[in-house]
C-alpha positions in Angstrom: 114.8 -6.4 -45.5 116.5 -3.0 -45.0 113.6 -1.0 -45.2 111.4 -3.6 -42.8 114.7 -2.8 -40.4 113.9 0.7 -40.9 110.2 0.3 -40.0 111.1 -1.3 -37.0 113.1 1.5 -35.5 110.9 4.3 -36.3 108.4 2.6 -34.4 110.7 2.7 -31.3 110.4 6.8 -31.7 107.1 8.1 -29.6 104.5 9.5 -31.9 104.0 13.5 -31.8 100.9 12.8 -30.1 102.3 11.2 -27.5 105.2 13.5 -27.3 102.6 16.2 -26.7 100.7 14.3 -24.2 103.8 13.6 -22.0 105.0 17.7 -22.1 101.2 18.2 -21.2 101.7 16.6 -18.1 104.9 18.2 -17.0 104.5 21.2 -18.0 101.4 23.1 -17.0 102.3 26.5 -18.9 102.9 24.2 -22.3 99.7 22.5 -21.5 97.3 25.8 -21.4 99.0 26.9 -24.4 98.1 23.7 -26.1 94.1 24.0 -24.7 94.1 27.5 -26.1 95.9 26.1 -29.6 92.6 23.6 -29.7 90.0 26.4 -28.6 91.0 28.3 -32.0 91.1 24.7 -34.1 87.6 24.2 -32.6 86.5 27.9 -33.2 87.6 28.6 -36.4 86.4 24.8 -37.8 83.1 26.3 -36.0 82.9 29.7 -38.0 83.8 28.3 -41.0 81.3 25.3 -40.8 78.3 27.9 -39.9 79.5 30.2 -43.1 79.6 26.9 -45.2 76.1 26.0 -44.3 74.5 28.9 -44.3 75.8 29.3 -48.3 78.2 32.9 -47.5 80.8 33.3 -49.2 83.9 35.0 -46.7 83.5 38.3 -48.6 79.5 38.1 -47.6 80.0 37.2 -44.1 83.0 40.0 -43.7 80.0 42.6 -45.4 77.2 41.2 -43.1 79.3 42.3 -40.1 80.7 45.0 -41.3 84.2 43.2 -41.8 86.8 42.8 -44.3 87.2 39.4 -46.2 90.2 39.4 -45.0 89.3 39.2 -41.0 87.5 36.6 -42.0 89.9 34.7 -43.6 92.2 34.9 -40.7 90.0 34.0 -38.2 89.0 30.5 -40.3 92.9 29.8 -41.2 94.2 30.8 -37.2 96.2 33.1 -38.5 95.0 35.5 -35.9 96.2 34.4 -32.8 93.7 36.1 -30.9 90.5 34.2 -29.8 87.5 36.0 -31.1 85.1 38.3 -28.7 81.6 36.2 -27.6 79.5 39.2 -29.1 81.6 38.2 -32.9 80.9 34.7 -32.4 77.0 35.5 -31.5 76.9 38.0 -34.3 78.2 35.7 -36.7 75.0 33.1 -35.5 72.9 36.1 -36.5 74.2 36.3 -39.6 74.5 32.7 -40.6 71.5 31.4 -38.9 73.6 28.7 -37.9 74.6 27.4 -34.3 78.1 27.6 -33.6 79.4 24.7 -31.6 82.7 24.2 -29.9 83.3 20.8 -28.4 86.0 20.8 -26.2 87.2 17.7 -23.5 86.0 19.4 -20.9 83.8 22.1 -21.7 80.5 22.7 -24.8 79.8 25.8 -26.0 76.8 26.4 -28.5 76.1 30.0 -29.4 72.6 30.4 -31.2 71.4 33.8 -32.0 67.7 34.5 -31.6 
């Protein structure tokens, strides 16, 4: 009985999500940081996926552009705040062989080296 009593109040509280979505609206300074926080979700999960695929270890791909591992590492764990250059992200197709797609609400970006 308690802990259905519980239950019920916590779902009074506003989920993060929803949280989020309200300060979005409000707040257009909080809002472009969070479209920039999902444009590095979207490009590491893109990097790492190409490397995945194409069978490269981190320490490969870091050698194949002339990298350390450890770049690498940061850019798949967003450690590295910093959005990567287009010419990385093209040279990284190159290496892979692998498209690198970033779906994003309101914009799609596939890079595919030739």
């Amino acid at each position: 009985v308690q802990i259905k009593r519980i239950q019920e109040q916590i779902k009074k509280f506003p989920t993060i999500e929803q949280t989020i979505k309200e300060k979005e609206k409000g707040d257009p300074e909080f809002s472009q940081a969070m479209g920039r926080a999902r444009l590095r979700v979207a490009i590491a999960r893109a990097i790492r996926t190409a490397r995945e695929k194409s069978g490269l270890t981190q320490t490969q791909l870091a050698d194949a552009l002339g990298m350390k591992q450890a770049q690498i590492g940061r850019l798949e764990s967003l450690k590295d705040k910093r959005l990567p250059s287009i010419d990385l992200l093209v040279r990284i197709t190159a290496v892979t062989h692998r498209k690198l797609v970033v779906d994003q609400p309101k914009y799609r970006l596939e890079l595919v080296a030739k």
